[in-house]
Structures are given as C-alpha cells and as structure tokens.
C-alpha positions in Angstrom: -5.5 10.9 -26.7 -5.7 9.9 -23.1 -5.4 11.9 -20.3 -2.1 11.4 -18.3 -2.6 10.6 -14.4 -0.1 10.0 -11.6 -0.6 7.5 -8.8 1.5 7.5 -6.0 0.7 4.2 -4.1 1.8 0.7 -2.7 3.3 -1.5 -5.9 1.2 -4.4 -4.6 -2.1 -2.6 -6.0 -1.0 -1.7 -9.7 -2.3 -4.8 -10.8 -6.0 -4.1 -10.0 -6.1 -0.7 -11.2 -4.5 -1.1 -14.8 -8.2 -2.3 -15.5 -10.3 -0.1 -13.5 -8.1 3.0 -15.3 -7.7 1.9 -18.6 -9.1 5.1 -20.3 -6.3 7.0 -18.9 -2.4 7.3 -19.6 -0.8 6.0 -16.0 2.2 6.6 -14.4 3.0 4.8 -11.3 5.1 6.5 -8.5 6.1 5.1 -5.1 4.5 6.9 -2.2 8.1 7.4 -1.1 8.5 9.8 -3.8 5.2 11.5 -3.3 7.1 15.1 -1.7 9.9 14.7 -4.4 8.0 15.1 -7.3 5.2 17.4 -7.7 3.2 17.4 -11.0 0.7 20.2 -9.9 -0.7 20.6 -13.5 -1.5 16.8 -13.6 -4.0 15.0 -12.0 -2.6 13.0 -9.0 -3.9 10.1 -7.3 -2.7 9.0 -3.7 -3.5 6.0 -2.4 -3.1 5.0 1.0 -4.0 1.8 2.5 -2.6 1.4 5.7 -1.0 3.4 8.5 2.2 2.2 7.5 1.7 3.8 4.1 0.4 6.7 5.6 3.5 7.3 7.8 5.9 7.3 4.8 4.5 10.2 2.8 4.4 13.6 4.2 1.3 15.6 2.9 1.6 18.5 4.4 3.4 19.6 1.5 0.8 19.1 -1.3 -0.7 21.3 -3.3 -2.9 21.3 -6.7 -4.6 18.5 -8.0 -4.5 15.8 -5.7 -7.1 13.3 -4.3 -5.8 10.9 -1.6 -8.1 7.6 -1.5 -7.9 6.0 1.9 -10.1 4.1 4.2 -8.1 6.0 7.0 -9.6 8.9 9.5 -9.9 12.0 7.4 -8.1 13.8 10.6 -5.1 12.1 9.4 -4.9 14.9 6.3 -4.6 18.1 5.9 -7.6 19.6 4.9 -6.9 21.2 2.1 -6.8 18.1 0.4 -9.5 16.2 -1.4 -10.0 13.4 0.7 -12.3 10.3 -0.8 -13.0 7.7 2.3 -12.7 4.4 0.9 -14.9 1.7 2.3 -12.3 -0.5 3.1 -8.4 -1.0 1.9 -7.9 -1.6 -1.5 -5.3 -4.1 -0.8 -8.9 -6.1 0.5 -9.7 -6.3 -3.0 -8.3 -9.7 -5.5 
C-alpha cells in the first residue's frame, strides 16, 4: 500500500514529479486551496516557486505535517514550518 501525500503547488510542475514520487499515493491541490483544506494527519508538501506563488497562499495558518520546498528566503515563512531551501526553482527543471 502506498503512503498518501498531498501537494499543494503550481499545475505546471505535476508532470516532473509524477516520476520523482512514484512510490507514493498523490494528490494534487492548487496552492490556492492551501488554507482551505487542512489534512494535518497527512503528509503535505508545499511547493513554491516564485514570489508570485508565494503571495497566493497564506501560511501563517499551517500547522502539522507540512514541508514547504522553495528556493525563496526562509524569512518569507513562519518558522514553525519545515522549510527545505531549494537550489533553484523547480519550474528550472525540463
């Protein structure tokens, strides 16, 4: 059985990460919807890519399991978060 995980991100990206997630059950969620549904007993991925992305999603909020990936400034987050600083966009990636 594979273990269910939630990521909240840009559509453009879904395509490179069915691969790179395969092991796991995935559901994709807009990052618009990242304050409306909460699925604390899940693992959630954010992933944020711009400033553009970042300004749509309000993570004050959060709580639980969630790990935002983003090559953004770490100040940007609350930190209570789990932050992982990404190298460079994943957007840069084909």
């Amino acid at each position: 059985m594979k273990n269910k995980l939630n990521i909240f991100s840009n559509p453009k990206i879904r395509n490179f990460l069915n691969p790179l997630l395969s092991k796991y059950d995935l559901t994709y969620i807009d990052l618009e919807c990242v304050n409306q549904i909460q699925h604390t007993d899940q693992l959630n991925i954010i992933i944020i890519n711009n400033n553009n992305d970042a300004n749509l999603t309000k993570l004050k909020n959060l709580n639980g399991n969630y790990l935002i990936i983003s090559n953004l400034n770490s100040k940007n987050f609350d930190k209570s978060i789990n932050y992982f600083k990404a190298p460079l966009s994943i957007s840069n990636f084909k």
